[in-house]
C-alpha positions, 0 to 999 in steps of 0.5 A: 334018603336012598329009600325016599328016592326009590320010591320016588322013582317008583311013584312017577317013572319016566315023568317029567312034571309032577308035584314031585319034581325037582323044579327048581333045577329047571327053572334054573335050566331055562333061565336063559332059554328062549320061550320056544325052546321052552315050548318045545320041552314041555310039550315034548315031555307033558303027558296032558298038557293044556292051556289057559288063556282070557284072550287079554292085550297081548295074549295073542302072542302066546297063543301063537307060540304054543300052537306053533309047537301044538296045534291041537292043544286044549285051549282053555278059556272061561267066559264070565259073560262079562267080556267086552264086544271087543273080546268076544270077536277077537276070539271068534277071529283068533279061533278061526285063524288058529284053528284054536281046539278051543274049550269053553267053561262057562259058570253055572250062575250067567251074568244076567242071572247073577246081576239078576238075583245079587246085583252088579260086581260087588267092590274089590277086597270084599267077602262079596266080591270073593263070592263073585270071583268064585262063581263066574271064574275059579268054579268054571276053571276048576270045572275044567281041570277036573274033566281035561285031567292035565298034568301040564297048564300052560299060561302066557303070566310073566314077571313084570305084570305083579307083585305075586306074578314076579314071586313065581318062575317058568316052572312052578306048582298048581291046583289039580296036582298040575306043573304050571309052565309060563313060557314067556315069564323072564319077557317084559312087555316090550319084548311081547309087544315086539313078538305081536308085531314081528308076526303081525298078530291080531290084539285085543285092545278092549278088555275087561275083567271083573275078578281083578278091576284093577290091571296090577291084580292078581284074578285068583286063579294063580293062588289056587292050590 
């Protein structure tokens, strides 16, 4: 055991987020802790810490949290080409009063391309809309993870948004060798609703997204491994 943990040691000095880390001890150290002081842990013991937003309702919110504790951040978002009008200004807006170090992945298939050669979103829990998810959000985000090489991804998921959602923590384990942080996990709506108006925040009221069709679904990228 002694043995184990030395080269442990060896393996990740100094390190804080690896997929080695005992994570189940931080999760139980911020239980209580507010998402700030959350925040402000992992940005001060990330290597490489990126974010991933789709700029749904109430994003906004963390969004503004972390750029508060890093404004130069990497913003993670990946255009399906599906989004709502609505969406796409709002980004352009919040980009512009964020000063947001937004990084755009798009899929190598475009929507009118994909509708062109396969047709309109395939229906739910169907091989076809696997495929459909695969192409226009897992591709572009794995993509992505693969050139910005985080050790950290943070994202705003929090408990009460799912079943699978609500099985997962602050801290857990992601694709790409990655410590997933979910600053705002222990919130409910109402506390982010709050957050929004407190800060008078931009929202985004009209969105749309074609890899889950339903708001109580999971779009995939969360079950990556």
């Amino acid at each position: 055991m002694g043995n184990a943990s030395s080269n442990a040691a060896r393996a990740y000095p100094q390190r804080t987020f690896h997929h080695g880390a005992d994570l189940e001890a931080l999760n139980q150290q911020f239980q209580g802790a507010k998402p700030s002081e959350i925040m402000r842990f992992t940005i001060e013991h990330a290597e490489n810490p990126v974010v991933f937003t789709n700029f749904r309702p109430l994003a906004v919110a963390f969004l503004h949290l972390v750029t508060q504790a890093k404004p130069d951040i990497p913003v993670i978002w990946v255009d399906h080409g599906y989004n709502t009008p609505e969406t796409y200004r709002h980004i352009d807006r919040l980009v512009k009063e964020f000063n947001l170090n937004l990084f755009t992945y798009t899929p190598k298939v475009s929507a009118a391309h994909y509708k062109a050669v396969y047709g309109e979103i395939p229906p739910l829990d169907t091989p076809a809309h696997d495929f459909f998810s695969r192409t226009v959000k897992l591709e572009p985000f794995n993509r992505a993870m693969e050139e910005l090489k985080p050790d950290v991804w943070m994202n705003g998921i929090r408990h009460d948004q799912n079943a699978h959602r609500k099985s997962l923590n602050i801290f857990t384990t992601g694709s790409h060798g990655t410590i997933r942080v979910a600053p705002m996990f222990h919130l409910k709506e109402i506390d982010v609703e709050e957050y929004v108006y407190q800060h008078d925040l931009p929202d985004n009221d009209v969105y749309f997204d074609p890899t889950k069709g339903e708001e109580h679904r999971e779009c995939g990228l969360l079950l990556e491994k």
